[in-house]
C-alpha angles and dihedrals in degrees: 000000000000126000141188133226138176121214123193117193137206135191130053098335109134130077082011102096084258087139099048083050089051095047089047101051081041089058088046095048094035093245121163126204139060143300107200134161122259122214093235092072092262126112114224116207113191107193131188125203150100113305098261095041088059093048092052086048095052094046086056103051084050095050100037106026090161105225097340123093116207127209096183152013130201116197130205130180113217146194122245106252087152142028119223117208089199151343121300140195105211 
């Protein structure tokens, strides 16, 4: 079944190639969404997939965050208002 679920991360994760990191770790574990930028200095990634596969996913970003450092991460589960067909840099 697929599930949704928001991430929004702290740290130094904007202007850093966070987002490219993200996109990359969500085509290895088949994840959809988006990874964008918030005004508020934070980066939400919203990720669609089965609930493993979105485990696995957030294990990655934390543990290769490319040249971004992250100092926390807030997690919400969501409902799925809409489907992504892939993974998208916004």
């Amino acid at each position: 079944m697929i599930q949704e679920r928001h991430l929004f991360i702290s740290g130094s994760v904007q202007g850093v190639g966070f987002r490219a990191a993200v996109k990359k770790c969500a085509l290895i574990y088949g994840i959809k969404g988006f990874a964008k930028n918030l005004p508020d200095g934070r980066v939400e990634i919203c990720a669609q997939g089965r609930a493993d596969q979105i485990e696995a996913f957030s294990h990655s970003i934390q543990e290769k965050p490319g040249l971004g450092s992250i100092s926390s991460i807030e997690s919400k589960s969501g409902s799925l208002e809409a489907v992504y067909s892939d993974f998208k840099i916004l």
